[in-house]
N, C-alpha and C positions, 0 to 999 in steps of 0.2 A: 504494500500500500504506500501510496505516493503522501509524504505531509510536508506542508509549509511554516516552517518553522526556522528560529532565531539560530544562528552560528555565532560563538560569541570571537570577540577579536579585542584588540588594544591589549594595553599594561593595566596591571594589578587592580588600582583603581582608577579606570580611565576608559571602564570598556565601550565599544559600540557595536555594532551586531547587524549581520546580513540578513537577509531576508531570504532561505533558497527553499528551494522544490526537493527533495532528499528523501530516499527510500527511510520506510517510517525502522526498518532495521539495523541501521545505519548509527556511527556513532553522532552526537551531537556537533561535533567541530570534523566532522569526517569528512567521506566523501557526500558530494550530492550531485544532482543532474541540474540547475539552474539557477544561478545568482537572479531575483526577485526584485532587492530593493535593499537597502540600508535605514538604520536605526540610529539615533547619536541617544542616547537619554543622557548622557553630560551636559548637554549641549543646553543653555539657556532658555533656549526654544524648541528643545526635544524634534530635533531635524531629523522628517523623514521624506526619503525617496522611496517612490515607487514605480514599479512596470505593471501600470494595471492590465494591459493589454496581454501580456504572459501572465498573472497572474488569477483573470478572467480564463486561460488557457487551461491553464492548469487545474482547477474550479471544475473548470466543465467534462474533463479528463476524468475525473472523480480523486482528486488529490482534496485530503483535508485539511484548513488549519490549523496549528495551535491553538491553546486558548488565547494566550498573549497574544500573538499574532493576529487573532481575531478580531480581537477588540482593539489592535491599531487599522486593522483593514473600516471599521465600524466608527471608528473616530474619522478615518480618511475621506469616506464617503458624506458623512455628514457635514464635514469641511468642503466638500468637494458641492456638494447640495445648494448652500450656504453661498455660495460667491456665486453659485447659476444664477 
């Protein structure tokens, strides 16, 4: 099973984290099949990119998200609503 979940990256305390597509058997910073989008939570403004267009792909593929993940996709959208 395919899930959309966080890879985490940076130093100690300074981390930010990927957004990929990764077999759900797979280690956490392991391998995966799709870099997604980036996360800062350091970041003042909790700066995120995303590839809604692959991650609409992969969605409909039948890949699930994290829960985290979820609820930054659900924030994303709402922001995204918001400025229509």
């Amino acid at each position: 099973m395919v899930t959309i979940r966080f890879a985490r990256h940076g130093s100690k305390r300074a981390p930010f984290y990927r957004i990929v597509a990764a077999d759900s058997r797979d280690k956490r910073d392991g391998r995966f099949l799709e870099i997604l989008g980036h996360y800062n939570p350091v970041d003042t403004a909790k700066s995120l990119t995303l590839k809604g267009d692959r991650i609409e792909y992969w969605i409909s593929k039948g890949a699930q998200p994290s829960e985290s993940v979820g609820r930054l996709l659900k924030r994303a959208r709402r922001e995204a609503a918001a400025v229509e």
